[in-house]
Backbone as numpy.savetxt, mean C-alpha at the origin, in Angstrom:
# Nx Ny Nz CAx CAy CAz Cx Cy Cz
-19.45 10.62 13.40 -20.88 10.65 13.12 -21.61 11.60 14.07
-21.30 11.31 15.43 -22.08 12.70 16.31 -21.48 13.65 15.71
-20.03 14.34 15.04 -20.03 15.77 15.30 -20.48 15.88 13.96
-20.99 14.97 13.31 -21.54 15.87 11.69 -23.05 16.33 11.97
-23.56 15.12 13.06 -25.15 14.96 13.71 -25.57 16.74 14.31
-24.14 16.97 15.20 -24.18 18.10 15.77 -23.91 19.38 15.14
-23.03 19.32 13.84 -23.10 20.16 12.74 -24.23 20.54 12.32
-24.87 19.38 11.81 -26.25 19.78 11.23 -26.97 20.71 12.06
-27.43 20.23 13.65 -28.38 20.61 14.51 -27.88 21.67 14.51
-26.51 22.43 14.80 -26.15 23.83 14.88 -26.66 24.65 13.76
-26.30 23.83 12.56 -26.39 25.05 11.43 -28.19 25.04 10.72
-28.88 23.71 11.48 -30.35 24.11 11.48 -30.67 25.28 12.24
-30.12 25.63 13.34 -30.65 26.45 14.20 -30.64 28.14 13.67
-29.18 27.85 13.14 -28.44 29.39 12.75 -29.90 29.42 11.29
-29.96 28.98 10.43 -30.91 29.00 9.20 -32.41 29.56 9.57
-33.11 28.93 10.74 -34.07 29.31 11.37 -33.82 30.48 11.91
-32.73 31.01 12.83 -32.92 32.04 13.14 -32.88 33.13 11.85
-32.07 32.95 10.95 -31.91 33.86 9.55 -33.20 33.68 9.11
-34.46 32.57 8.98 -35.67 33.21 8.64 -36.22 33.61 9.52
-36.24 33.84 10.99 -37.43 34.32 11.54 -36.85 35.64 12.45
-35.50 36.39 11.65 -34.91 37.14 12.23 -34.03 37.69 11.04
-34.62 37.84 9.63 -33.57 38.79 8.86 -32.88 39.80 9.05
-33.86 40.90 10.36 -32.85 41.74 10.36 -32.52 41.72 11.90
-30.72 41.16 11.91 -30.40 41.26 13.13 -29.96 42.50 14.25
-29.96 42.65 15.48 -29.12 43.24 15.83 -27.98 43.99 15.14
-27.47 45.16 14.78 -25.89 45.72 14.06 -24.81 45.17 15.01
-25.15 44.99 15.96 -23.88 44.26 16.67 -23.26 42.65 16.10
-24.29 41.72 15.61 -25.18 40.39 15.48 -23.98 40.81 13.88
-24.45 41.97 13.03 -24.75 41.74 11.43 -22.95 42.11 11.48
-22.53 43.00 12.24 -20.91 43.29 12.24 -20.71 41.93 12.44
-20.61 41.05 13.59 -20.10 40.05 13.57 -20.05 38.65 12.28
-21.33 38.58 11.66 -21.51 37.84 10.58 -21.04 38.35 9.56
-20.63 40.10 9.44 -18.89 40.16 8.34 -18.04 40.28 8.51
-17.79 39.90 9.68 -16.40 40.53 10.39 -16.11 38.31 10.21
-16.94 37.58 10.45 -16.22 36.26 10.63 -16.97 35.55 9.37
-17.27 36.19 8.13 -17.93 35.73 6.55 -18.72 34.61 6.92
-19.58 34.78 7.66 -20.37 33.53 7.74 -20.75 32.45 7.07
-20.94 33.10 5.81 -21.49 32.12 4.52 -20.07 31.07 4.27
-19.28 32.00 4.39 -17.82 31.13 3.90 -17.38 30.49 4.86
-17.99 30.17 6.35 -17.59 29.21 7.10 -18.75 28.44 7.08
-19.52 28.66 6.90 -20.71 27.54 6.69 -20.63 26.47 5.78
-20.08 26.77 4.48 -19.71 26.57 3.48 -17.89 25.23 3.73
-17.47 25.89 4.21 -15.98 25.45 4.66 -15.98 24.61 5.65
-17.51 24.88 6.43 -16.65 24.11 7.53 -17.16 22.57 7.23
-18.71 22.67 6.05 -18.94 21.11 5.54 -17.81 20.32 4.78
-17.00 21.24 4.17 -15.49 20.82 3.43 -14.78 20.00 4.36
-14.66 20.72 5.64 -13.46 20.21 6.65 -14.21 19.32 7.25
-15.39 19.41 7.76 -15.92 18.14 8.18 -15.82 16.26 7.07
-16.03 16.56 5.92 -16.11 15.63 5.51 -14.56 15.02 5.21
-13.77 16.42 4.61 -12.15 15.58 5.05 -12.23 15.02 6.23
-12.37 15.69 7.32 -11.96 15.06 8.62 -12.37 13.34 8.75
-13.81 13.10 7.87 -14.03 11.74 8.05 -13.62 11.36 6.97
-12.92 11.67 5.98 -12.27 11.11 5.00 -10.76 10.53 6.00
-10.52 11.27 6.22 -8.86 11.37 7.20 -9.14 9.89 8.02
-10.29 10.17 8.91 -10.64 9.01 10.30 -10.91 7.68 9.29
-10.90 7.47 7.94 -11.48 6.50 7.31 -10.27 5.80 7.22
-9.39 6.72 6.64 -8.32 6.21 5.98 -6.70 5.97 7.07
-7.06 6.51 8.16 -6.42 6.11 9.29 -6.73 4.81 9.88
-8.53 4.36 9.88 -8.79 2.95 10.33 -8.38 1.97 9.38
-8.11 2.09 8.20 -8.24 1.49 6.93 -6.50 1.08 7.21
-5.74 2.03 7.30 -3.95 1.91 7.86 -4.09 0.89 8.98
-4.61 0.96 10.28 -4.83 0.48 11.31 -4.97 -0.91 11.14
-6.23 -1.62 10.64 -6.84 -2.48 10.19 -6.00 -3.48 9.53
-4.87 -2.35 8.36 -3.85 -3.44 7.41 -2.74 -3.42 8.03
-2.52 -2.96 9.17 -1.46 -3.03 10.01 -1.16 -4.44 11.03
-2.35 -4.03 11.46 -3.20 -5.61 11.87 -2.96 -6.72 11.24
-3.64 -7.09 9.94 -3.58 -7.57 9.19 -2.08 -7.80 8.91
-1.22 -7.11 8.50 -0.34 -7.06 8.29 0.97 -8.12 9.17
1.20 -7.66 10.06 1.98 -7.99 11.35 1.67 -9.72 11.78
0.44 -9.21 11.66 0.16 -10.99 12.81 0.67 -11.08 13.93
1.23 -10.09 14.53 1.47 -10.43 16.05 1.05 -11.45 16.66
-0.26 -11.70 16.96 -0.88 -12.13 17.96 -1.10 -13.65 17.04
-0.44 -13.80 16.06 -0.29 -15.10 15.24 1.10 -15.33 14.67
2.00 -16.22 15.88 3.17 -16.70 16.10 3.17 -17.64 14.96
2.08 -18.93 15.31 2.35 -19.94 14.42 1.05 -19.98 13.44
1.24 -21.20 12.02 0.94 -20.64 11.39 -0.42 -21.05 11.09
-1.55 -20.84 10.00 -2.60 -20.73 10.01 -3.18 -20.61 8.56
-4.38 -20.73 7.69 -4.88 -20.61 6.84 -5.49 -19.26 6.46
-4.69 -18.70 5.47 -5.27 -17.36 5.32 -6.00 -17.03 4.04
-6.26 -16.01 3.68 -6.62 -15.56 2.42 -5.32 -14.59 1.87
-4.89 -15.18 0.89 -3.66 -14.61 0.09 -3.47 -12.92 -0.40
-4.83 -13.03 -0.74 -4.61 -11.74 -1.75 -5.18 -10.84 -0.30
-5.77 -11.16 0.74 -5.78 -10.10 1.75 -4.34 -9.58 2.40
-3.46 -10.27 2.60 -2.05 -10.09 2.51 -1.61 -8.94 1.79
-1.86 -9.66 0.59 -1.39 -8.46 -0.76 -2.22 -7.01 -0.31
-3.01 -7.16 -0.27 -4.09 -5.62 0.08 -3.86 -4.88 0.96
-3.27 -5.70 2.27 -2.57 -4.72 3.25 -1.20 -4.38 3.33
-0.17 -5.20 2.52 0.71 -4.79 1.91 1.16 -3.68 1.23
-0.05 -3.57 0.34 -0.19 -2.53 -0.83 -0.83 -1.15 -0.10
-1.55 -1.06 1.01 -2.07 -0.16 1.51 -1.06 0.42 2.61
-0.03 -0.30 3.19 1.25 0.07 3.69 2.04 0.60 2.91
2.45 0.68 1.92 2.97 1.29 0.94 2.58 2.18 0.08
0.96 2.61 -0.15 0.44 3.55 -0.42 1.21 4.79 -0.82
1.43 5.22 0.52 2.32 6.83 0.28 3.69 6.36 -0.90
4.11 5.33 -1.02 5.35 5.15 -2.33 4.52 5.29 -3.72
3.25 4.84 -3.84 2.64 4.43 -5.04 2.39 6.00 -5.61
2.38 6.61 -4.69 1.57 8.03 -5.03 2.90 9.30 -5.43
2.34 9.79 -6.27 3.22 10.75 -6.45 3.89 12.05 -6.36
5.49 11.92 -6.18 5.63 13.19 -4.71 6.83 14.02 -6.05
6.07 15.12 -6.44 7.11 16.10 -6.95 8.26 16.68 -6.17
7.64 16.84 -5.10 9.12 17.82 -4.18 9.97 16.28 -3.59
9.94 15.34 -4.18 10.80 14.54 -4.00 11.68 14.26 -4.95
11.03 13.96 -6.19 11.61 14.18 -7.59 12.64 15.23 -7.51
11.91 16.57 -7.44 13.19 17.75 -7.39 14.34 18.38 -6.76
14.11 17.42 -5.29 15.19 17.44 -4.18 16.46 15.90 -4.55
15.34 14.82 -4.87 16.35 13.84 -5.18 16.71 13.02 -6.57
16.53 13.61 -7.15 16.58 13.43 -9.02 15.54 11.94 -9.29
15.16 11.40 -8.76 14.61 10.57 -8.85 12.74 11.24 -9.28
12.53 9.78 -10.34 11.18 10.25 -10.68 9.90 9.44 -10.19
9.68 10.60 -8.84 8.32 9.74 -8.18 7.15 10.21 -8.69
7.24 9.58 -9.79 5.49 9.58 -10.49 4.61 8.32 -9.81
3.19 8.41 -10.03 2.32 7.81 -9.63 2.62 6.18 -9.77
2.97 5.18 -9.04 2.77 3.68 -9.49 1.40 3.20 -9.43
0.70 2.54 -11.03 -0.37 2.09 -11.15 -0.14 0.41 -10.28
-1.19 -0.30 -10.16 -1.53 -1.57 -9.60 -2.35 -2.04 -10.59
-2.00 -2.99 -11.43 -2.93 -3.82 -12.02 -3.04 -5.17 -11.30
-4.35 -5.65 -11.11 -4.55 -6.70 -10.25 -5.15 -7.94 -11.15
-4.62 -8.94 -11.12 -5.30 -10.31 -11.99 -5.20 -11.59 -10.77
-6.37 -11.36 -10.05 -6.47 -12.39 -8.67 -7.09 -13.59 -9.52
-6.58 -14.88 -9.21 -7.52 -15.96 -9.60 -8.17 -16.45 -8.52
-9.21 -17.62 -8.40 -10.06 -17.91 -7.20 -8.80 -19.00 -6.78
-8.38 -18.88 -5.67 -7.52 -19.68 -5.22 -7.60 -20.01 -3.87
-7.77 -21.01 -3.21 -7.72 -21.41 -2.20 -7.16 -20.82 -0.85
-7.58 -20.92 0.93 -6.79 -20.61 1.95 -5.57 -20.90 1.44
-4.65 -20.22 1.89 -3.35 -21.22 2.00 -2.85 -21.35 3.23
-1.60 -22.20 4.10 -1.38 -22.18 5.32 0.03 -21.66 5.34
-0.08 -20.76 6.28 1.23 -20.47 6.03 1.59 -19.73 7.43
3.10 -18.52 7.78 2.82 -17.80 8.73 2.77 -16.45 8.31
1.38 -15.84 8.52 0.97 -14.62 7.80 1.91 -13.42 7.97
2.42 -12.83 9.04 3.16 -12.11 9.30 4.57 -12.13 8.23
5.47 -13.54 8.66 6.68 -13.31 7.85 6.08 -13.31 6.35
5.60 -13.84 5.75 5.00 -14.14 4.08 4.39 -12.32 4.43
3.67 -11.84 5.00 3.71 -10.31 4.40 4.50 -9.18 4.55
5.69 -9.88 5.17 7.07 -9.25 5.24 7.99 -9.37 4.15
7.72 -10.77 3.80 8.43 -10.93 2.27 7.52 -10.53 0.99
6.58 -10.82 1.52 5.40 -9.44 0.28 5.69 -8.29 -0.18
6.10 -7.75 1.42 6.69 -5.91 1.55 7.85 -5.76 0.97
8.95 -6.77 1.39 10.22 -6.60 0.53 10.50 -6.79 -0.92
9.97 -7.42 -1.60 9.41 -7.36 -2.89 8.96 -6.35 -3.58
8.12 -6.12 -3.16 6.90 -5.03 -3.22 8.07 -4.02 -3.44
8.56 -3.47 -2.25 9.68 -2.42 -1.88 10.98 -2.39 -3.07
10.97 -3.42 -3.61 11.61 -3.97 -4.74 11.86 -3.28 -6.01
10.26 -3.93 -6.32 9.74 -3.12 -7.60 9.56 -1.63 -7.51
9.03 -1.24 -6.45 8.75 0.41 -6.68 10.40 1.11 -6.50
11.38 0.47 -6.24 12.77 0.86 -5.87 13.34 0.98 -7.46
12.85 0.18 -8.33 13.21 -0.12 -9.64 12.63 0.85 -10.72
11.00 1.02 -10.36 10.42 1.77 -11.11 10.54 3.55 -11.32
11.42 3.71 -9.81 11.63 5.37 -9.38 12.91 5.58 -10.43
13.72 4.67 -11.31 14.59 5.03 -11.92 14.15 4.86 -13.36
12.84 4.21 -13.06 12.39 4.58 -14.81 11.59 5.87 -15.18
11.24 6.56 -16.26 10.83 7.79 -16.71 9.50 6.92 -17.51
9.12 5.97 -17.99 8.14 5.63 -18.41 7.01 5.59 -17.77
5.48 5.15 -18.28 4.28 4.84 -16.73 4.71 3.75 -16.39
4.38 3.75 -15.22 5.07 2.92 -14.06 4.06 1.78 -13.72
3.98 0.67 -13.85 3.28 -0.29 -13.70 3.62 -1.52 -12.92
2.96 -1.78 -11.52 3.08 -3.11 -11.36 2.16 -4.21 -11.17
2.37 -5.41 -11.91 1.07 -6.18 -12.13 1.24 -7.28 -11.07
0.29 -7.34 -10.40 0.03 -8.57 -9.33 -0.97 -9.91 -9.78
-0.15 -10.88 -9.81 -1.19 -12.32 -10.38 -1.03 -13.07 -9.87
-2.10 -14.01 -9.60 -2.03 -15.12 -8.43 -2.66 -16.09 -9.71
-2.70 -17.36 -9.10 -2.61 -18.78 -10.05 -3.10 -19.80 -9.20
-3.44 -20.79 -9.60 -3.33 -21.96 -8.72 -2.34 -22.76 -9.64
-1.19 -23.49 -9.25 -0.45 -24.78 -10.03 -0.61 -25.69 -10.00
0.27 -26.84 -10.43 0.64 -27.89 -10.19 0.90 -28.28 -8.71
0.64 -29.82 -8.28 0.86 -29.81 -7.25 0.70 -29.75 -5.73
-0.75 -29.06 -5.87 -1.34 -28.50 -4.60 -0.24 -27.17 -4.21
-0.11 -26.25 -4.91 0.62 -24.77 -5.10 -0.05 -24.02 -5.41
0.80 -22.93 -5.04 0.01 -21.44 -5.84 0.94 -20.47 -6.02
0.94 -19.38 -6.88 1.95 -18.72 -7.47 1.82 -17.04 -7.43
2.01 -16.18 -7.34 2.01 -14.83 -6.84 3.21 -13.98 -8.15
2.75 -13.49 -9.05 3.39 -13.04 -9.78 3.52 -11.83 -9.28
4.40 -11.14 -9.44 4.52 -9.63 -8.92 5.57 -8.65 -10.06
5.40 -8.70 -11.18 6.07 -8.08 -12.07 6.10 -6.54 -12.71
7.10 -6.18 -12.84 7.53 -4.37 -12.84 7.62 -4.28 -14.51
7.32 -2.86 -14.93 7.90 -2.55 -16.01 8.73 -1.42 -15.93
9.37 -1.83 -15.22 11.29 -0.72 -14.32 12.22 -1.06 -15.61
13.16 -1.04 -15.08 14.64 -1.00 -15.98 15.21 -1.98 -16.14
14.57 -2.82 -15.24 15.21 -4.70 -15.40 16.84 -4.41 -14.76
17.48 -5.69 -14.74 18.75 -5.90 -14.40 19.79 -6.72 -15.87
20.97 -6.73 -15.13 21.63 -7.68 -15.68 21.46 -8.75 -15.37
21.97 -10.06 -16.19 22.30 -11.32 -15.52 22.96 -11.50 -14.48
24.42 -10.63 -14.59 25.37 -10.80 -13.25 24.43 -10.25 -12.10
23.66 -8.79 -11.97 22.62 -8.39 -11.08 21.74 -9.23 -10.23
20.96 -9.81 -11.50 19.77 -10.88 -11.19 20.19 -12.36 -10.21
21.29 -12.76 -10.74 22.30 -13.78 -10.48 22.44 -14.03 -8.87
22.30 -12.66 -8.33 22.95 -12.38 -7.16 22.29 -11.67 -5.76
20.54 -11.48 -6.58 19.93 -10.42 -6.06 19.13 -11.24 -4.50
19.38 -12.16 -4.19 19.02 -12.96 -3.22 20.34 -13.32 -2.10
21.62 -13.05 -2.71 22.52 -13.38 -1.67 22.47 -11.98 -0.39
23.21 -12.46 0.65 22.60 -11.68 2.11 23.85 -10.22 1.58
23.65 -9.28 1.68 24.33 -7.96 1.88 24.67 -7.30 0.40
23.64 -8.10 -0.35 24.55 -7.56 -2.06 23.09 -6.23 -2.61
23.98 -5.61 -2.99 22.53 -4.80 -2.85 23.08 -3.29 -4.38
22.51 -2.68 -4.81 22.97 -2.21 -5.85 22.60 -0.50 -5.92
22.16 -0.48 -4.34 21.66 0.73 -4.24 23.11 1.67 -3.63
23.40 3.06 -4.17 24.24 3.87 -2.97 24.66 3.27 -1.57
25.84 3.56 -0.99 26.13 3.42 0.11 24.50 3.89 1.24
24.32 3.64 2.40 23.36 4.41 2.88 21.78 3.92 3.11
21.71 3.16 1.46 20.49 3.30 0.90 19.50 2.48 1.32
20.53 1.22 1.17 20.08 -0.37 1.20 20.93 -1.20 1.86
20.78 -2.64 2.93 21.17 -3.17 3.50 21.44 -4.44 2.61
20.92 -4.39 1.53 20.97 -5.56 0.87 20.41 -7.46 1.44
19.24 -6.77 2.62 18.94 -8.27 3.26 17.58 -8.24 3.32
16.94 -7.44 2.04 15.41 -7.65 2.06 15.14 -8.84 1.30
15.95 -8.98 0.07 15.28 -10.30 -0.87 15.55 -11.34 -0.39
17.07 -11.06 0.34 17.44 -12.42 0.89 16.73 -12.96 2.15
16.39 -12.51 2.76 15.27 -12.51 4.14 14.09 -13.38 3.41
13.41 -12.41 2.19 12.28 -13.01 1.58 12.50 -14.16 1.09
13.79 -14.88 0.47 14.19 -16.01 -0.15 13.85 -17.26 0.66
14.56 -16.41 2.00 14.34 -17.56 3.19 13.12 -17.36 3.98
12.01 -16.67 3.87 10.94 -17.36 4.46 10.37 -17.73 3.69
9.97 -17.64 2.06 9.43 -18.71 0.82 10.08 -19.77 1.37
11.22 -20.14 0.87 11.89 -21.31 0.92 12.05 -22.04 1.99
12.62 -21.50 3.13 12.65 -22.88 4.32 11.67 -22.72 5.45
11.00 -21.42 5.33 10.00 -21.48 6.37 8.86 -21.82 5.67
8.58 -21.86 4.48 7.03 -22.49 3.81 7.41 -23.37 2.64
8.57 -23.96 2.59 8.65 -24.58 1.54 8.37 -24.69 0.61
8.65 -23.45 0.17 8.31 -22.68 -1.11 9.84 -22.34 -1.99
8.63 -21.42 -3.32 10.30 -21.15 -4.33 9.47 -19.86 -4.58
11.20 -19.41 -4.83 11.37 -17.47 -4.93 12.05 -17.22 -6.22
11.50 -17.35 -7.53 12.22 -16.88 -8.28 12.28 -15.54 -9.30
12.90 -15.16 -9.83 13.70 -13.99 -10.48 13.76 -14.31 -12.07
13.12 -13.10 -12.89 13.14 -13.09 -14.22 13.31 -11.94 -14.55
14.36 -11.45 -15.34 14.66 -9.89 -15.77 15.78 -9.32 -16.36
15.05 -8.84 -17.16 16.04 -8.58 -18.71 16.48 -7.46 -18.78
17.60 -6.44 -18.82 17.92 -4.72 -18.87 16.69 -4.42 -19.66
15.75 -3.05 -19.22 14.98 -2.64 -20.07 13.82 -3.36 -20.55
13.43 -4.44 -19.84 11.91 -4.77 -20.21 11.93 -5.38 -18.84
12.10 -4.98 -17.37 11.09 -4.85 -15.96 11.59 -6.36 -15.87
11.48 -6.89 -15.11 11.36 -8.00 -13.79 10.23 -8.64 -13.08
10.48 -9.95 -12.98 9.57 -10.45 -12.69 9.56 -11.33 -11.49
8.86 -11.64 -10.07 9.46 -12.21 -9.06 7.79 -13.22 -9.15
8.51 -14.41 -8.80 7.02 -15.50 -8.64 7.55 -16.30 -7.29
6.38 -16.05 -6.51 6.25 -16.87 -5.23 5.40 -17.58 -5.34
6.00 -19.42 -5.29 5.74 -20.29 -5.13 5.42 -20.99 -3.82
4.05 -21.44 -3.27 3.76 -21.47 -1.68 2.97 -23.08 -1.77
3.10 -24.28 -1.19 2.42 -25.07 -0.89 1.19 -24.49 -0.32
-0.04 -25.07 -0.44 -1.75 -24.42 -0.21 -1.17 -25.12 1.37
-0.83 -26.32 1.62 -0.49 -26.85 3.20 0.77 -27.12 3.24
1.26 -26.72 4.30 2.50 -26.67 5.02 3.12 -27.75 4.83
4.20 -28.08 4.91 4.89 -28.82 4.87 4.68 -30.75 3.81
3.62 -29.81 2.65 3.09 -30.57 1.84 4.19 -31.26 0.74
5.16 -30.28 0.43 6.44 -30.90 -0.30 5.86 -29.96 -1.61
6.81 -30.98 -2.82 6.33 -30.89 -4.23 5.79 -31.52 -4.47
């Protein structure tokens, strides 16, 4: 904000002097074509406003990083769900977006992933924010892993619910390539993984299985057919150690 404050005041000054001094010095008028004045005047409001586009979207990373992590929140606490999801999704950003010179170096098709969002009004829930947006990310990391091998638009829809029970439910479903049964069957055990040697460790879903399940006493399940996308629903007690 000062250096746009100080932009201005500079380029008020230069304007005033151009009316009360049209004709400058030839030393003055070489220099104003020798460095196109108009076209840095012009350019440099361009680069200024990226620049606070840039500082926006760096605090905005920062912020969901924060958010994100929970460091400084070991144990666990009442959060807002879909803020989770938002800094999740803003960590992953650069995947959603689409990178041609990636496509053409690695045959893979990184077209744009859309986000359709269907939030319902749903309650705090308690939980521990950090691991639950670690198993968010691995998910997440999931679907867009699925969708880079489809050629169709790429869609993933996020839906939250309230259930039965004193629960709530987190749909997170792809329209990728789907799996097999034997695939699906298996996609939670620790090291099984279906990506290239290299690629994948095969201990993201299973990680996520186990902090739904025994760290929030929750359920992690799997729906997905070859060719009509996948579907993952996280099931979370609204309070801890509430049961079914």
């Amino acid at each position: 904000n000062h250096l746009a404050q100080y932009m201005q005041d500079l380029l008020g000054l230069l304007q005033a002097y151009q009316q009360h001094y049209p004709e400058p010095h030839p030393a003055v008028q070489d220099l104003v074509t020798e460095i196109d004045l108009d076209f840095l005047i012009e350019d440099s409001q361009k680069l200024l406003q990226s620049t606070k586009s840039g500082t926006t979207r760096i605090r905005e990373i920062v912020l969901s990083l924060r958010n994100f992590s929970r460091l400084d929140e070991a144990e666990h606490k009442s959060v807002n769900v879909h803020e989770g999801i938002e800094s999740t999704l803003v960590i992953l950003q650069h995947r959603l977006k689409a990178d041609r010179a990636h496509s053409k170096s690695s045959g893979e098709n990184r077209s744009e992933i859309s986000i359709l969002r269907d939030y319902a009004e749903i309650p705090m829930v308690e939980c521990y924010p950090g691991q639950l947006n670690q198993a968010l990310m691995n998910i997440l990391s999931n679907a867009i892993d699925a969708l880079q091998k489809s050629d169709q638009a790429k869609v993933i829809t996020i839906r939250t619910a309230v259930i039965a029970n004193q629960r709530i439910a987190i749909y997170i479903t792809d329209n990728g390539i789907g799996m097999t049964e034997e695939v699906r069957s298996r996609i939670f055990d620790p090291f099984f993984t279906t990506k290239a040697i290299g690629q994948g460790t095969g201990l993201g879903l299973s990680i996520s299985y186990q902090i739904i399940t025994e760290k929030h006493g929750g359920q992690l399940s799997c729906y997905s057919k070859p060719n009509e996308g996948t579907e993952f629903v996280i099931e979370l007690p609204i309070r801890l150690g509430s049961g079914e």
